[in-house]
Phi, psi and omega in degrees: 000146182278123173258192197234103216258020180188162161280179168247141172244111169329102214308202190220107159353144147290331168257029175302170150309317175288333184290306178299307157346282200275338173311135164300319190286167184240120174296136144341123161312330228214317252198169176253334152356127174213124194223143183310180175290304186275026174245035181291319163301344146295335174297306186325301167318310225280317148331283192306321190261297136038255180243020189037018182256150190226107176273146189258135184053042185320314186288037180212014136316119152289292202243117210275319195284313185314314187280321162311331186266332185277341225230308158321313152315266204312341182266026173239026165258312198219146185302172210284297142356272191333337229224294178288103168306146149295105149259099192270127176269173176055048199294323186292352180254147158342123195316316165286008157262337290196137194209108166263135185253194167198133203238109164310110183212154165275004133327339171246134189274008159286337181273323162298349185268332192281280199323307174301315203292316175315311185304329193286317237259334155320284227258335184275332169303321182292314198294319185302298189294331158316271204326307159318296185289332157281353150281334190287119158270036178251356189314104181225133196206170184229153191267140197284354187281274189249024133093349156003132174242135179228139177268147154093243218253161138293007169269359200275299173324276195313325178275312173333296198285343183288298202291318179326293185225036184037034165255115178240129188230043178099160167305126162316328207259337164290350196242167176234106144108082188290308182310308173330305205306293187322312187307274195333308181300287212304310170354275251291289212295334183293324176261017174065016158279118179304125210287327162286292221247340159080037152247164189272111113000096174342291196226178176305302172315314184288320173286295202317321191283314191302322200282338186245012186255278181287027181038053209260354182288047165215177177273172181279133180256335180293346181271119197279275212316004155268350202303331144306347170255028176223105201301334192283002193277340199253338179294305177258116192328120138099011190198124157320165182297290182301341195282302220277325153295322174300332185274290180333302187274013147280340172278008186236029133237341132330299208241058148341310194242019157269169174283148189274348199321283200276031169308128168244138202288129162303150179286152199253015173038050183271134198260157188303154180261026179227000190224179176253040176304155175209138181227142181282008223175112198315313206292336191292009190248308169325316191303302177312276191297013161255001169240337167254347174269332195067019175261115171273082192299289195275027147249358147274297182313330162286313179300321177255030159040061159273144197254174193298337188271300211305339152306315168314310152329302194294316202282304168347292189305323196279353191278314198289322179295285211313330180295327206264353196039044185242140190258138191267028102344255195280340186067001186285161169242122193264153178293279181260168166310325144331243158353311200274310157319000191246350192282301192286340175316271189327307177254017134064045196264331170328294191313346194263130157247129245261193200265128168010291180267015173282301166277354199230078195207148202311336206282007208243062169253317182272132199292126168314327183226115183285021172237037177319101191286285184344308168303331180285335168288338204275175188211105175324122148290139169257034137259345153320107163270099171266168211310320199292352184232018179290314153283149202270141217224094185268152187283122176249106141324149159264179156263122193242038167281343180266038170357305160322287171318307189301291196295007189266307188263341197301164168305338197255343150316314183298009205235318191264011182272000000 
């Protein structure tokens, strides 16, 4: 007899459990069907006519696969009934037209325990890769606007293009699996799609003009397909963006008349006006730009006894020479930014401010970069005296114990001759 000198193994089913396990595709709950990840709106059909089953609020599912494979397990331990309300449509009609469906919710708390634990187990993944990507200085990417190439973090890119080129998609430290995002913008614009309104454009030119003619440099926030590139999306169990902006501002017309005593102000991550430096805090910003620019924001503003627009002016004005690569000193102008800093540095021009009426004129009213943070911080000092309140103006009441009297002598008689 021959023997048998190793073991042996029994091939293995295609649809076994380890196979389904290691598959890209997401399985039938009830079937050997298998359909890709991004054909999940076909499984869905394919159930629902199928097997009658209708899983509920499917798009607020993290992870879409785990759960269908875990739910695959459990109705092949216990019948459906166990697990599913019964809903019968056509109750009224004749028993053989009569459909029974069954619907999968988060009303039953086993289903409500998968669905949280998948959300949790989602957001410390999401939260890990945020963190990464605000830490990573290896970051390289090209600006889709004006082809620039930037090194070290992403945010050095995102302020560029929001300031550069009034394309803003948010805070860096708001957004997620950053690069993916860039790819997805850069697709559109590669296929001559406008990024707002997504319609498609003969040539470059013609979109390029369409987008900035019609302010078009931002994203469609109703296209579910950013909706991943955004953290707030990943916070809360069971709720959409919208639901979730929509509950804020209900509460902040709610609770209007409560106390605020223990509010804490958010960092405002305002950028320098002469560098793409970001700081969480005025004085940590002031600080930057009196050391490293040699520009004193609060000792011009106390010396020359600026009140809040004319700060508001000031600021403008300085966004607008440096966008202009102009030094708003000498007014002379350089090929980059580069060059115009290192001119005011050398002549030590920062510190000077130009003549009054140079900067303090109505057009500076309006913000050079409209998510300017920097503008939202100034403040009247209340120790600023300015020229119009360097003298004390004393006030005399009249007396108005004679009502009679007062209208015979007051002063404001001399107004009606």
């Amino acid at each position: 007899t021959e023997c048998i000198l190793e073991p042996l193994s029994l091939p293995e089913s295609p649809g076994g459990a380890d196979a389904v396990e290691s598959s890209p595709c997401v399985p039938c709950i009830f079937c050997k069907e298998c359909y890709l990840l991004a054909e999940q709106n076909q499984l869905l059909k394919h159930m629902i006519i199928e097997h009658k089953l209708v899983i509920a609020d499917v798009k607020l599912v993290a992870d879409f696969r785990s759960y269908i494979l875990y739910w695959k397990r459990r109705f092949a331990e216990q019948p459906v009934t166990d697990f599913c309300s019964v809903i019968r449509t056509n109750s009224k009609a004749p028993l053989e037209e009569q459909d029974n469906y069954f619907l999968l919710c988060d009303v039953l708390p086993e289903d409500r325990l998968l669905r949280e634990q998948l959300q949790q187990k989602r957001l410390r993944e999401i939260l890990e890769q945020q963190q990464q990507e605000r830490c990573d200085t290896s970051f390289h990417s090209m600006c889709m606007f004006c082809d620039q190439e930037f090194t070290g973090n992403r945010s050095v890119l995102l302020n560029h293009m929001a300031r550069e080129h009034a394309f803003n998609i948010g805070l860096p430290d708001n957004i997620v699996n950053c690069y993916e995002f860039l790819a997805v913008l850069q697709g559109k614009l590669d296929n001559l799609q406008c990024l707002y309104c997504e319609k498609v454009f003969r040539d470059k030119n013609t979109l390029k003009d369409h987008m900035r003619k019609k302010q078009h440099r931002r994203i469609n926030a109703k296209n579910k397909e950013y909706d991943k590139f955004y953290i707030i999306n990943y916070l809360e169990f069971g709720k959409s963006w919208e639901e979730v902006q929509s509950e804020d501002d209900r509460e902040l017309l709610d609770n209007l008349e409560e106390d605020w005593s223990d509010w804490e102000e958010h960092p405002v991550c305002a950028v320098c006006l002469f560098c793409e430096q970001q700081a969480d805090t005025t004085e940590k910003l002031y600080l930057h730009m009196q050391k490293s620019h040699g520009f004193d924001f609060p000792k011009i503003k106390s010396e020359h006894g600026l009140n809040f627009y004319q700060q508001v002016k000031l600021v403008n004005f300085i966004r607008r020479e440096i966008h202009h690569c102009r030094c708003y000193n000498c007014q002379e102008k350089f090929q980059s930014k580069e060059v115009l800093i290192s001119h005011m540095e050398e002549t030590k021009h920062f510190a000077f401010l130009p003549a009054r009426s140079t900067w303090d004129q109505p057009q500076y009213y309006f913000p050079t970069y409209e998510n300017d943070t920097l503008l939202c911080t100034l403040s009247d000092s209340e120790d600023v005296i300015t020229e119009d309140q360097s003298e004390e103006v004393p006030v005399v009441s009249e007396d108005i114990s004679s009502l009679k009297a007062l209208k015979q002598s007051s002063v404001l008689n001399q107004l009606l001759c």
